[in-house]
C-alpha positions, 0 to 999 in steps of 0.5 A, spaced: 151 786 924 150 794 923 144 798 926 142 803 923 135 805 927 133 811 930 131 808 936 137 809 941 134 802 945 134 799 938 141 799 938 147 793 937 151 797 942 146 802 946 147 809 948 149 810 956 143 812 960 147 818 961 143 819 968 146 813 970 154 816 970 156 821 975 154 827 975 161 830 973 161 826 967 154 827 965 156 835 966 161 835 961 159 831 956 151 835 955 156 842 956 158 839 949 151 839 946 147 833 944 153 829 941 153 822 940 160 821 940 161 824 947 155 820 949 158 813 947 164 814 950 162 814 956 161 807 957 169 808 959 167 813 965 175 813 967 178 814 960 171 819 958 174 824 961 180 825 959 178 823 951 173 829 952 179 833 954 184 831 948 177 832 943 177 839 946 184 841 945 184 839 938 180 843 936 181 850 940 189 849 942 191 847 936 197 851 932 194 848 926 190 854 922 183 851 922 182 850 915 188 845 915 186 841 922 180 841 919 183 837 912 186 833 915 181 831 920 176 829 915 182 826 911 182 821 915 175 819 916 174 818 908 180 813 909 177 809 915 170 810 913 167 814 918 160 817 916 160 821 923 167 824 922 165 826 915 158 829 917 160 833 922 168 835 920 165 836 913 161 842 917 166 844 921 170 845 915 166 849 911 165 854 917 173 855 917 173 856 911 174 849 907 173 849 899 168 844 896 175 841 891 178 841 898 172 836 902 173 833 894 181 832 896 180 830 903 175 825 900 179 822 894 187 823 896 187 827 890 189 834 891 192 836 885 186 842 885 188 844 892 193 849 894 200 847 895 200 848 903 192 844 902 196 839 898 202 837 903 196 837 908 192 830 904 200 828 903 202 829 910 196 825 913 197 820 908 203 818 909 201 817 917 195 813 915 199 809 911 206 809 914 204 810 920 210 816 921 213 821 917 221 822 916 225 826 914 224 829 908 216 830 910 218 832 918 222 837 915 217 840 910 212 840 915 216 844 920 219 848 915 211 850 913 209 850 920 213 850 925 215 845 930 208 846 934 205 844 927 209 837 926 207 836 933 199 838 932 198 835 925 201 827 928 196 829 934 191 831 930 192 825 925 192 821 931 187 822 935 182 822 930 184 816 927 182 813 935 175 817 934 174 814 927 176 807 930 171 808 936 167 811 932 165 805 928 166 800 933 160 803 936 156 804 929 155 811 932 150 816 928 148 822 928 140 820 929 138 824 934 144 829 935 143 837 935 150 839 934 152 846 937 150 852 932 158 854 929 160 861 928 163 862 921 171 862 921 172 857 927 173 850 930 170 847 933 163 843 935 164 835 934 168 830 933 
């Protein structure tokens, strides 16, 4: 059964009482603003940690040009049905400079509108949701076009989010409630 309330204790899976974790984690996850996704995750105090680590060098280590991390990123919530992840991707991509006809391809799979670098993006990224793996030629194209660091980036970035869509909706995490961080135009990162 879905919950879709507002009210946090009227909840299927309720948030942690943050005051309630130890004060290091609860540090690490408010420095992130009021976001429940990093507030969900701390009902795994050992593994919050390091999700928060990996979240944040997703978005700010990443070889990836931002609008093409971000493409994918919102690809994969549209495949795994993760109203949060689109929420808050969809944003963050316009920010990083995401067009309209490439939150449309990320959406439907079709990119025929899209650039051909955009268009290997949603190829790139349905071939890991769907196979599981990219191989040769698609390994090849995507060093040839990014770099080894970017075939690297792009199966991390694709893999992670694919966890955070499957946390995501195991928990029916929503945005009611949240303040996302202010984003500067032309940058990464806020959310997962």
């Amino acid at each position: 059964m879905t919950n879709h309330s507002s009210d946090p204790t009227d909840r299927a899976v309720p948030y942690p009482d943050l005051d309630a974790i130890p004060a290091d984690l609860r540090d690490a996850v408010t420095a992130r603003g009021s976001i429940n996704v990093y507030r969900m995750v701390t009902h795994s105090p050992g593994l919050a940690p390091a999700f928060l680590g990996l979240a944040d060098a997703v978005l700010r280590a990443n070889s990836l040009p931002a609008d093409l991390r971000e493409l994918a990123i919102v690809r994969v919530g549209h495949t795994y049905h993760a109203a949060y992840e689109i929420h808050h991707h969809e944003r963050i991509g316009r920010a990083c400079g995401l067009t309209d006809a490439a939150l449309d391809a990320a959406r439907t799979g079709d990119s025929s509108a899209l650039q051909p670098t955009e268009q290997n993006i949603i190829r790139w990224t349905g071939l890991l949701l769907d196979t599981h793996r990219l191989d040769d030629p698609e390994r090849s194209e995507v060093v040839h076009a990014l770099g080894m660091d970017g075939l690297a980036d792009l199966v991390l970035t694709v893999g992670f989010y694919q966890l955070v869509c499957n946390f995501l909706n195991t928990f029916d995490v929503t945005t009611d409630g949240e303040t996302p961080p202010r984003l500067r135009p032309a940058t990464a990162p806020a959310a997962d």
